[in-house]
C-alpha positions, -999 to 999 in steps of 0.1 A, spaced: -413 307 -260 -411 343 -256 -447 362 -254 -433 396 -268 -416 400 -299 -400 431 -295 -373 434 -267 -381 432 -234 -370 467 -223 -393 486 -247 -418 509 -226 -449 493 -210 -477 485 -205 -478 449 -223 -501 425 -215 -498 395 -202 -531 375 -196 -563 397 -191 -559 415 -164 -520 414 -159 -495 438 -173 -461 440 -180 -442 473 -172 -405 477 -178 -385 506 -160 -354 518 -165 -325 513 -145 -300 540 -135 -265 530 -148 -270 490 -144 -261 466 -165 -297 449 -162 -314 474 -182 -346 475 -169 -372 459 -145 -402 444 -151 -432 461 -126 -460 438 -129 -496 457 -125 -525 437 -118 -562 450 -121 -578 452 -87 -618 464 -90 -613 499 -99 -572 501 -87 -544 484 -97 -516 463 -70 -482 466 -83 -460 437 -77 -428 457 -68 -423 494 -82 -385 498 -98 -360 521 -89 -364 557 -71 -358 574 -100 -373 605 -115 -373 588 -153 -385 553 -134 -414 569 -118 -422 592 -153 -424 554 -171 -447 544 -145 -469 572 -142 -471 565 -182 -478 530 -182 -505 533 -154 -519 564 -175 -525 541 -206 -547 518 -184 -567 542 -171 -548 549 -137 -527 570 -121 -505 569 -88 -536 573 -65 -551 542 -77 -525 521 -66 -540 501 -36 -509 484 -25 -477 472 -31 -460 439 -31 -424 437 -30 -404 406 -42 -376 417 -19 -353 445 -9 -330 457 -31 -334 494 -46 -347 486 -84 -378 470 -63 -385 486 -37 -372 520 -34 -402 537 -58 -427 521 -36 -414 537 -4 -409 575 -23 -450 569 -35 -458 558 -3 -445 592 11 -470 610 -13 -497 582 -18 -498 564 19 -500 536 -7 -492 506 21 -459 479 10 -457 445 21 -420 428 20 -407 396 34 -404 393 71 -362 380 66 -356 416 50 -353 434 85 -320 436 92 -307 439 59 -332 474 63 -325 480 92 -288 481 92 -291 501 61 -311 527 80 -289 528 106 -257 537 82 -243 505 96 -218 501 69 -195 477 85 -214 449 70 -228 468 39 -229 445 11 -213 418 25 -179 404 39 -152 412 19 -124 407 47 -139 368 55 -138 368 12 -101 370 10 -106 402 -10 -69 422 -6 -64 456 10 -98 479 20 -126 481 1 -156 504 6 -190 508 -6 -184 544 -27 -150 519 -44 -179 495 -61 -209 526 -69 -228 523 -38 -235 551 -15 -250 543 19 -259 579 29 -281 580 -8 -294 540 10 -308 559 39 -326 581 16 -347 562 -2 -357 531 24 -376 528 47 -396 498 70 -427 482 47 -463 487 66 -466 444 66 -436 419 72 -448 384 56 -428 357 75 -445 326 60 -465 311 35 -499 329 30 -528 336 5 -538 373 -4 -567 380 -17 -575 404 -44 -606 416 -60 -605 391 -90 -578 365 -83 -558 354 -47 -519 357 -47 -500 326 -28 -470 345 -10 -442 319 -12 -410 326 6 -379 315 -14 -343 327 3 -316 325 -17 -312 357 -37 -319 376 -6 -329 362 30 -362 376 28 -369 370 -11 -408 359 -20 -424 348 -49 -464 353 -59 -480 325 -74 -513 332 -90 -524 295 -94 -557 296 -108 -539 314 -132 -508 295 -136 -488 329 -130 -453 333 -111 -444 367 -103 -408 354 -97 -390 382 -91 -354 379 -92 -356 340 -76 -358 327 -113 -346 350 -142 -351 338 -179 -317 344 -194 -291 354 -163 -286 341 -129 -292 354 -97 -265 366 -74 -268 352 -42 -270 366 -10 -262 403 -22 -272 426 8 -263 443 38 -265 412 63 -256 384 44 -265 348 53 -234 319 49 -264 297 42 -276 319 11 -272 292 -17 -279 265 3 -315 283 9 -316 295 -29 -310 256 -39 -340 247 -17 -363 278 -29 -354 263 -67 -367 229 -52 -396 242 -40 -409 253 -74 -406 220 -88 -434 208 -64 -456 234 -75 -477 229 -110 -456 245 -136 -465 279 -146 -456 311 -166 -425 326 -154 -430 367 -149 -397 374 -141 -378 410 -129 -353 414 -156 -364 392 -187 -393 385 -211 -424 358 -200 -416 326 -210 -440 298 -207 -425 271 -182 -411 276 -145 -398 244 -142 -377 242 -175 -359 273 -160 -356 257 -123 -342 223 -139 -314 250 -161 -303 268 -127 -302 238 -104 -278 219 -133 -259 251 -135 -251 254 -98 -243 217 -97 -218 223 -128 -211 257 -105 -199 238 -73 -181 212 -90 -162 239 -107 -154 257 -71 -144 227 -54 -117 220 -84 -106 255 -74 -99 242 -42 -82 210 -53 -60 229 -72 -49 255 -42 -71 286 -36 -79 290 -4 -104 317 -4 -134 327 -17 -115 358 -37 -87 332 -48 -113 306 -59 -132 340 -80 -102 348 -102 -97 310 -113 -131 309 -128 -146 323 -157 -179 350 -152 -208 356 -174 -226 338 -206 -196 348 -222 -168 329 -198 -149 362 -192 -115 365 -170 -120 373 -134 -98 405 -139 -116 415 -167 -145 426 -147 -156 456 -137 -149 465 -97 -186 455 -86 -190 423 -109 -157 413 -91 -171 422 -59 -203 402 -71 -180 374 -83 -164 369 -51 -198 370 -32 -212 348 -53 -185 319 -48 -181 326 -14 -218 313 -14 -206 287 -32 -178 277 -11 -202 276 20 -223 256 8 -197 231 -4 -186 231 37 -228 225 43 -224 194 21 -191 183 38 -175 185 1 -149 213 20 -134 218 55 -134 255 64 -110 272 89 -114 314 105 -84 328 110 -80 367 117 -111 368 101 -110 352 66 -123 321 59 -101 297 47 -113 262 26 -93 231 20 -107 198 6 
């Protein structure tokens, strides 16, 4: 069940359980609405699990919020990012210029960083040539901009690269890597608590793209599948998701993804079976979203997503020896 009962977007702080608070931001021109910045009460600071968007009405919300518990930017003692992408991380590293405030981020979020850094933009976002997507495509086409990247990110002061308890003033966070939504992706289990700061690995309503950053993985969903798995051998817990209200079981919303992706794959492969070759073929014979849309009635970057997203797909199926895949001049061909 739902623990607010107004929508989830509304202006922060809500409580969660003593000591745990719920802060939407907003999001700059996305779809998603908002993100959910989790502040937990550490002695007389707070630690933020990840910090929303660098954004001038993003950081005015969050200076609010923080305000109405007694805080303010200075009494943030550290940051812990779920993973890479802008709406999570990008605040934290524009504080951390004013504050020092220190940000840890998962160790398999390097070179996704660090090609973004670097302006490498060959590989920004993905692989739309091995996709089968036609003609050129770049990043300004779908609304990104990798000089305004290079801005706003910067190297974390701690890399986790494994499984690991951190210890707070009042309660200890188990860092749990899951990969999947991005290489690096982790998850914060407060156990005692029976608390997942989930990030975007498990969402209440939507489902995560996979694999969506600068140095993508062909093993993304294949990981993500696993990370899901994992979960499940965990006790069952709150789910404090990104994008989404709390709701009140983990595992129900594990058991919903895994038996979407399986209705997901078998819905690929039939693409295959009935002649698309590539991942950008196998796209526009599917339908998108909750409400089974047309491929070509999405926007430029939720077809870009789309594509990604069965690419991942398609890969996997190859993984499970469900598809053969052939390279040639660079796109990746599938056959059953």
């Amino acid at each position: 069940m739902p623990f607010d009962t107004q929508p989830w977007t509304e202006p922060g702080p809500h409580p969660v359980v003593p000591g745990v608070h719920r802060v939407p931001l907003p999001m700059p021109n996305d779809g998603l609405r908002a993100v959910n910045v989790y502040v937990i009460e550490d002695g007389d600071g707070v630690v933020l699990i990840d910090s929303g968007w660098h954004d001038a009405d993003a950081k005015e919300h969050l200076r609010t919020a923080l305000a109405a518990l007694g805080h303010d930017f200075g009494d943030v003692r550290r940051f812990l990012a779920t993973h890479m992408h802008a709406d999570h991380y990008t605040l934290a590293v524009a504080l951390r210029e004013e504050y020092g405030t220190p940000i840890t981020l998962g160790a398999a979020e390097r070179p996704s960083i660090e090609a973004t850094l670097q302006g490498d933009t060959s590989r920004e976002l993905g692989e739309p040539r091995r996709w089968g997507i036609p003609g050129e495509i770049s990043m300004s086409d779908i609304g990104v901009n990798p000089s305004h990247s290079r801005d706003v990110y910067d190297l974390p002061d701690e890399w986790l690269d494994h499984e690991t308890d951190i210890a707070l003033t009042s309660r200890t966070l188990r860092a749990v890597p899951t990969p999947g939504h991005t290489a690096g992706h982790i998850v914060f289990a407060d156990e005692a608590a029976s608390l997942l700061f989930s990030g975007d690995h498990v969402l209440p309503h939507i489902t995560p793209s996979i694999g969506f950053q600068p140095v993508v993985r062909h093993s993304a969903l294949t990981e993500y599948l696993a990370s899901l798995r994992l979960l499940l051998e965990l006790s069952d817990m709150m789910l404090l998701p990104a994008h989404g209200p709390v709701t009140d079981s983990v595992h129900v919303r594990v058991k919903e993804l895994l038996d979407h992706h399986d209705e997901r794959l078998a819905a690929t492969r039939q693409t295959v079976a009935d002649g698309a070759t590539t991942a950008y073929e196998s796209a526009s014979r599917l339908t998108w979203t909750g409400k089974h849309r047309a491929f070509d009635t999405l926007g430029l970057f939720n077809q870009f997503l789309a594509v990604g997203e069965t690419a991942a797909h398609l890969e996997h199926l190859v993984t499970t020896g469900a598809l053969a895949q052939t390279v040639t001049d660079g796109i990746a061909r599938y056959a059953p």
